[in-house]
C-alpha positions in Angstrom: 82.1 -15.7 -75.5 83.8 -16.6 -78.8 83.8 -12.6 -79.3 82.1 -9.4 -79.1 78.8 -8.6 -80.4 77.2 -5.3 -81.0 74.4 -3.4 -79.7 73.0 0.1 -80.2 72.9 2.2 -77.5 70.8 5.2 -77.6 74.1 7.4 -78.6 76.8 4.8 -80.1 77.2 1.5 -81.2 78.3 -1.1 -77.9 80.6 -3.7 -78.5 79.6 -6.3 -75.5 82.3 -8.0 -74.1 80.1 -9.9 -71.4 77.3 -9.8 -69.2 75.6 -10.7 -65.5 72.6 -10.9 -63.9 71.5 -8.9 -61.4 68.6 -10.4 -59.8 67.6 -11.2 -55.6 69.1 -14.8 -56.4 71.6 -14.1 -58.9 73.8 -10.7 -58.7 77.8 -9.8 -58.6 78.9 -10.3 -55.1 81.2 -6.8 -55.4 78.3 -4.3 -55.5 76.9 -5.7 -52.2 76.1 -8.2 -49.3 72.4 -8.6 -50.7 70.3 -8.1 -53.8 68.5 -4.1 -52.8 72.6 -2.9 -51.7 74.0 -4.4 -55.0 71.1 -2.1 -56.6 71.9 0.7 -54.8 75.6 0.4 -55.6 73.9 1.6 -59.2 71.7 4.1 -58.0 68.9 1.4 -59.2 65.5 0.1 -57.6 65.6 -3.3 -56.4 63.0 -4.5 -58.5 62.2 -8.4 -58.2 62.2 -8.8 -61.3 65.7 -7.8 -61.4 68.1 -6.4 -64.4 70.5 -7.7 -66.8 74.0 -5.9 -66.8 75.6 -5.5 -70.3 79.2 -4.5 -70.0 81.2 -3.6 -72.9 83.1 -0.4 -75.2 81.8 2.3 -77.4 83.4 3.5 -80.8 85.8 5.1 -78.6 87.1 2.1 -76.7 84.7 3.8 -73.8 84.1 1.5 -70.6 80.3 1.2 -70.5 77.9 -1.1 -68.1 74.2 -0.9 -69.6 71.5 -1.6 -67.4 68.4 -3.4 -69.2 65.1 -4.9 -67.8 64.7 -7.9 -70.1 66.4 -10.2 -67.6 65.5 -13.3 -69.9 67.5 -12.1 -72.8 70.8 -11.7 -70.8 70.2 -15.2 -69.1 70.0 -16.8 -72.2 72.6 -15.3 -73.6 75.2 -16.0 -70.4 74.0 -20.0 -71.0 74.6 -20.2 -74.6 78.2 -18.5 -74.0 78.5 -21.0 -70.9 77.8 -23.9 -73.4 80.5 -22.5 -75.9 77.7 -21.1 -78.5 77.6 -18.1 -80.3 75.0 -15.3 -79.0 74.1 -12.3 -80.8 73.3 -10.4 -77.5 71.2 -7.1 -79.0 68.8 -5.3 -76.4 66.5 -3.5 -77.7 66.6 0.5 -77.0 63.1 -0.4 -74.9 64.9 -2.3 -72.5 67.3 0.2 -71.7 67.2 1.6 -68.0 71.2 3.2 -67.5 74.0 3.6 -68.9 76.7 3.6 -66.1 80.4 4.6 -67.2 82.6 2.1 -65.9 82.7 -1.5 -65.7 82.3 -3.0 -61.7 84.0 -6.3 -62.5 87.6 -6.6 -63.7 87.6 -7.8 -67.4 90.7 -9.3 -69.1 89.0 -9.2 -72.6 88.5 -6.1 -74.7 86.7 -5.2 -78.1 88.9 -5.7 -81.0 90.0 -2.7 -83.7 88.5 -0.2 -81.3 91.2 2.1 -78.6 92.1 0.5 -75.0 89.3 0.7 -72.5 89.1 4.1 -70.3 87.6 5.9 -68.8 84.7 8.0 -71.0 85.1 11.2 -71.1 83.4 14.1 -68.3 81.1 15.7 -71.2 80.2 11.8 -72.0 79.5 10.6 -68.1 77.1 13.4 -67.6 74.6 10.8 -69.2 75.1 8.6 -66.9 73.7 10.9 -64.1 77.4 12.6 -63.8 78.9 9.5 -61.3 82.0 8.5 -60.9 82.9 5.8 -63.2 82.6 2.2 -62.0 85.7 0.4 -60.7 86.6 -3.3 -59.8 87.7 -3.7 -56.1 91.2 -3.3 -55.4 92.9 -6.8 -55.5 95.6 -5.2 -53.3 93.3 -4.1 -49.9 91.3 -6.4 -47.8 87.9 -5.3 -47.8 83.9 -6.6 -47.6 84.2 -6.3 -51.5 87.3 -8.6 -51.5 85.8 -10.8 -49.0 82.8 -11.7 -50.8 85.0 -12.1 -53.9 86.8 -14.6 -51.9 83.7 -16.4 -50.8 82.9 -16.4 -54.9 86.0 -18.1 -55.5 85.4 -21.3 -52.7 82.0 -21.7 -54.0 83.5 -22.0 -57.5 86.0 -24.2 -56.4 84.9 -26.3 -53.3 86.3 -29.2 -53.9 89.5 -27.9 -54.2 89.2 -26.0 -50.8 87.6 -28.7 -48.6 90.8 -31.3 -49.6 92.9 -28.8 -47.8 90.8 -29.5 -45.1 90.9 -31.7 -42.0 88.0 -32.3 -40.1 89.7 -32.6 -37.3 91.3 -29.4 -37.5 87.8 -27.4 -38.5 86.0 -25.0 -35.3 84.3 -26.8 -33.5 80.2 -26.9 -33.9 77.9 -23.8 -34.2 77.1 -24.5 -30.0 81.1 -24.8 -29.4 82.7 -22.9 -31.7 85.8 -21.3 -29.5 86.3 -17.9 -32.1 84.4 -14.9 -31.1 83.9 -13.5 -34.4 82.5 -17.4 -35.8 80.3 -17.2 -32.8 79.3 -13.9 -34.3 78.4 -15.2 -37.7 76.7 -18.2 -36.4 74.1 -15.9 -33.8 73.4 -14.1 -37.1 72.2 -17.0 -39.2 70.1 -18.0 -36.5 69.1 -14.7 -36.2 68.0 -15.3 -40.5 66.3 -18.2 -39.8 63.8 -16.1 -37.1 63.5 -13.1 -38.8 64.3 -13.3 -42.7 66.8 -10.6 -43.7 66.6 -8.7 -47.3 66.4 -10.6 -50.2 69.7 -12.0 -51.3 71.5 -12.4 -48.3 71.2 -16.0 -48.3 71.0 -17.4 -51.4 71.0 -21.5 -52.6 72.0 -23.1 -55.9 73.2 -26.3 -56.9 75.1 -28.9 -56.0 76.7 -32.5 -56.5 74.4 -35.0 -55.9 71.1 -34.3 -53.6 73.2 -31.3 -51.7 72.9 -27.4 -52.3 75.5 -24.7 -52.2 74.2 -21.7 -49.2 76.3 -18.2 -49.7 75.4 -15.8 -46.8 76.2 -12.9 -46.6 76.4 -10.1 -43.4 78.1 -7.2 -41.9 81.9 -8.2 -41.9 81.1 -11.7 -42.8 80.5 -13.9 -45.8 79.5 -17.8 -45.5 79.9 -20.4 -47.8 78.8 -24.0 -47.2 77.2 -27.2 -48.4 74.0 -28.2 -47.1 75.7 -32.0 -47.1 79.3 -30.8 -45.8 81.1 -28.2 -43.5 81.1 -24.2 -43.5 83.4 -21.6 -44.6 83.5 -17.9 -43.2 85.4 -15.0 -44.1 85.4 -11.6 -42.3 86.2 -8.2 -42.9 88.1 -8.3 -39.7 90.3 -11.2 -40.4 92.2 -10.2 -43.9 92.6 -13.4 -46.2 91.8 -15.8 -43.7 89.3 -18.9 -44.3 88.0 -20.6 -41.4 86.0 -23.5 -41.6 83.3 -25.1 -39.4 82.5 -28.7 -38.6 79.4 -29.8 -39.1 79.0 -31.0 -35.5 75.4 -32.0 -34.2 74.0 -28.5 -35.0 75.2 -27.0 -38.4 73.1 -29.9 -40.4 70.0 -28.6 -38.6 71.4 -24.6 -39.2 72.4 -25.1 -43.0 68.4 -26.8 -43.7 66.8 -24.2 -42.1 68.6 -21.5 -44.5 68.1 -23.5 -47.7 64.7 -23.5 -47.2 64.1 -19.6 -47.1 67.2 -18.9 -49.4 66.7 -17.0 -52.5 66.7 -19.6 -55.4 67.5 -19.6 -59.2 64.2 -19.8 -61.4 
């Protein structure tokens, strides 16, 4: 964004500092390992429609994350910003569903001749169904929040990761693979493939070429791969550490049969 905009809220003005989607295909990795846990996370119903989140300050300088239900008017804004344009990003009242206190993602921007976000006050929150204010993951544990995060970042920047790598020294393939908690991971896509899990928990977008980016996502595990390349897992279990998969005779065969019942973009 080239700066904040405003937007009423049903109390105070809202200076927007950003905003995501929340949606089966598209939602921030912190609030869950699929799209209905990521609602839950905001005491909202996974509808398949799916939400826009609106996160920004009040008058007071106030952390506040608006929930609204025109999905299309937060996904055009995130592209125009993406693209470097200006977007006046105000929902109307009508599209309002909650206003949560707290932001759930860490923010390094804040709204200009207004006080330093915090926390809003109790008498404020009780609004917001009297929960505890949002809060980013704590960038100093190791946990599923952090792990996903960490799966975020390879998908963001794969080409960077899969230098570091040498085939030769990836696991073996999915039928071989020698580590008891990749074994683990690798039963459990299978596992997708047979019986499709919630929405969300395997998801596809795009990639270089004729290839697609898969994120998966599990209990204790996270998996990023390309559908033309190797495999990346990260577990609760093992704090910080990446471990990659060759592709082998089997994981070409795995990775097709998850892009074709992942969760896509419209």
């Amino acid at each position: 964004m080239t700066g904040p905009d405003t937007a009423e809220d049903t109390e105070d003005a809202l200076f927007v500092l950003t905003a995501v989607l929340l949606t089966p295909a598209k939602f921030p990795s912190v609030l869950g390992d699929d799209y209905p846990q990521a609602c839950a996370a905001l005491g909202l119903e996974p509808y398949a429609e799916g939400y826009g989140l609106v996160l920004g300050q009040d008058g007071a300088g106030a952390r506040w994350t608006v929930v609204i239900d025109d999905v299309s008017l937060v996904a055009v804004a995130i592209a125009s910003w993406d693209c470097g344009m200006e977007y006046d990003l105000s929902p109307d009242e009508r599209t309002i569903v909650a206003g949560l206190p707290g932001w759930p993602l860490t923010l390094a921007v804040s709204a200009p001749g207004v006080p330093e976000p915090h926390d809003p006050p109790p008498d404020d929150m009780a609004d917001g169904g009297n929960r505890p204010p949002l809060t980013p993951p704590d960038s100093a544990r190791w946990g599923a929040a952090q792990r996903r995060l960490g799966a975020d970042e390879i998908a963001l920047q794969w080409a960077a990761w899969r230098e570091q790598i040498d085939d030769a020294e990836t696991f073996a393939a999915p039928g071989e693979a020698p580590h008891a908690g990749v074994r683990r991971v690798i039963e459990e896509l299978r596992g997708y493939v047979e019986t499709p899990p919630p929405p969300g928990r395997v998801r596809s977008t795009f990639a270089s070429g004729e290839a697609r980016t898969l994120r998966a996502d599990g209990p204790g595990w996270s998996v990023i791969a390309r559908t033309d390349d190797i495999a990346f897992v990260l577990l609760d279990d093992e704090p910080g550490e990446v471990l990659p998969i060759g592709r082998g005779p089997e994981l070409p065969g795995l990775l097709e049969a998850l892009d074709k019942m992942a969760v896509r973009p419209a």
